[in-house]
N, C-alpha and C positions, 0 to 999 in steps of 0.2 A: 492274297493269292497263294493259293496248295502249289507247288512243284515237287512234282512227285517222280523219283528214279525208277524205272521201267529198266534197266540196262540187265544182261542176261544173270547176272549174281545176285540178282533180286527175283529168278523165277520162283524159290521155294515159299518167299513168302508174298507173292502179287495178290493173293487172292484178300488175305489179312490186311494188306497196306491198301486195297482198294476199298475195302468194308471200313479204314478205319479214317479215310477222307472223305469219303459220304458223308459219314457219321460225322465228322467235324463240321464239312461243308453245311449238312443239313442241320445243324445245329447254327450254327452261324447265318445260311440263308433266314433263319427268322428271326432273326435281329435286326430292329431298326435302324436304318442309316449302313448297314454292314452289306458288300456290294461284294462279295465272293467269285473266285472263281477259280479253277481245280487243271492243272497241266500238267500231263505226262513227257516223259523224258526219255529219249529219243523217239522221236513219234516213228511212223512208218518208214522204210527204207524202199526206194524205189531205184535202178540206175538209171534211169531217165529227172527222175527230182527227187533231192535228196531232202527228210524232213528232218528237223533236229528235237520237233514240239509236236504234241498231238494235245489241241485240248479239249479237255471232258466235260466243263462246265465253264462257259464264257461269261464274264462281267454280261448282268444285267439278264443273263438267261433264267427261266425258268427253273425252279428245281428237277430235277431229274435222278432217275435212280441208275442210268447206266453209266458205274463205274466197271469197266472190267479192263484194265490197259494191260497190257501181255508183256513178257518181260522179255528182251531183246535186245542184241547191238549191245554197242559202247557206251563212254557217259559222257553226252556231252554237257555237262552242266555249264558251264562258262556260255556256252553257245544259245541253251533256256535260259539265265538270267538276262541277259542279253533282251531276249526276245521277250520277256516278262517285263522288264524294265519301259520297253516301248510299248506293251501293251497300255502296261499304266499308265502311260503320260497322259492316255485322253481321258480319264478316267477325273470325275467330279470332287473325289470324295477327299477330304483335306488329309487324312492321315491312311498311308499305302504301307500294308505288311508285306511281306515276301516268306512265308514259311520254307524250307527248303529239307524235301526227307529226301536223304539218301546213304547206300550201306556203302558207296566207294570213292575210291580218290577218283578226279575227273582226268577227263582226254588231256585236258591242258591245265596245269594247277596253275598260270599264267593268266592265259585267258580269265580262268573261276576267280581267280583274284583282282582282276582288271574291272568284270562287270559286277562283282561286290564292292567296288570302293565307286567305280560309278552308281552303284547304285544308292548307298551311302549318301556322294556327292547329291545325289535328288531331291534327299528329303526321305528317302524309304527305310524304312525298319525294317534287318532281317531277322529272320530266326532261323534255326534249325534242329534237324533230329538226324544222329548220327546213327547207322546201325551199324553196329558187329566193329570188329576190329578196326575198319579202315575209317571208321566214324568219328574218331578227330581229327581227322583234317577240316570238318565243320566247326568242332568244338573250338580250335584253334582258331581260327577266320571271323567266327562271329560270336558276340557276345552274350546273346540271348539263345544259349543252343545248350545241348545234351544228348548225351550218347546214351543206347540202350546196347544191351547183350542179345535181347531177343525180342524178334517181329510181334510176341504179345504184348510188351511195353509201349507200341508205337502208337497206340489210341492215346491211353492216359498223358502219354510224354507229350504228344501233339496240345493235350489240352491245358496242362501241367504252363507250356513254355507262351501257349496263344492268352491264358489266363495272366501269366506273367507279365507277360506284352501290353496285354490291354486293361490293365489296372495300373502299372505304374505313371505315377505322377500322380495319383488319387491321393486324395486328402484323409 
């Protein structure tokens, strides 16, 4: 599962980080047994319901080419792993990645830390891609992560840490 940061210090590069989870997504949707799915962060904001998740590509959906998430609001990342975590649980497939891009610290380093060690606790592998300065507070959290300097790294990095991922333990 892509979780992808939408918060407003990601508007310069939304358009890059949308093209380059496609690109992973769609590369991954055609892989056997690989059961993808792609969630923006902080989804819609409404004062009547407030959304913390918008997602792009649901487990088990069809590929699709519309990534365009707009970059907005705060970060609630603690509040998307959370909701990615219960995503998962119904989810068939023996082994659950959680990639996690994002260029900031979150609303709650508390909470972000609560639903990574819950998620841990699961059974789920995270990864992550840090961008620009505030980018390790992922490096630090999780072990299979990496910071970039610039929004043109985040394709390669993405494939760099998900190649990492899914060949360890290979013989």
């Amino acid at each position: 599962h892509i979780l992808l940061d939408c918060s407003d210090s990601m508007e310069e590069c939304m358009a890059l980080a949308n093209a380059a989870c496609f690109s992973v997504a769609s590369s991954l949707h055609r892989i056997r047994g690989v059961n993808v799915g792609v969630t923006a962060f902080p989804g819609t904001w409404d004062w009547e319901e407030r959304y913390t998740v918008s997602p792009i590509l649901k487990h088990g959906q069809p590929m699709h080419t519309r990534f365009a998430a707009k970059a907005h609001g705060s970060t609630p990342k603690g509040e998307a792993l959370w909701w990615t975590c219960q995503e998962m649980m119904a989810l068939k497939e023996d082994r659950k990645i959680i990639l996690v891009i994002t260029d900031g610290y979150p609303d709650s380093a508390r909470n972000t830390e609560a639903a990574l060690e819950a998620a841990k606790g699961l059974g789920y592998e995270v990864i992550g891609i840090g961008i620009g300065r505030y980018g390790n507070f992922i490096l630090n959290r999780i072990e299979n992560s990496r910071v970039i300097t610039d929004i043109q790294e985040v394709a390669p990095a993405m494939f760099s840490v998900l190649q990492q991922e899914l060949t360890a333990g290979e013989a």
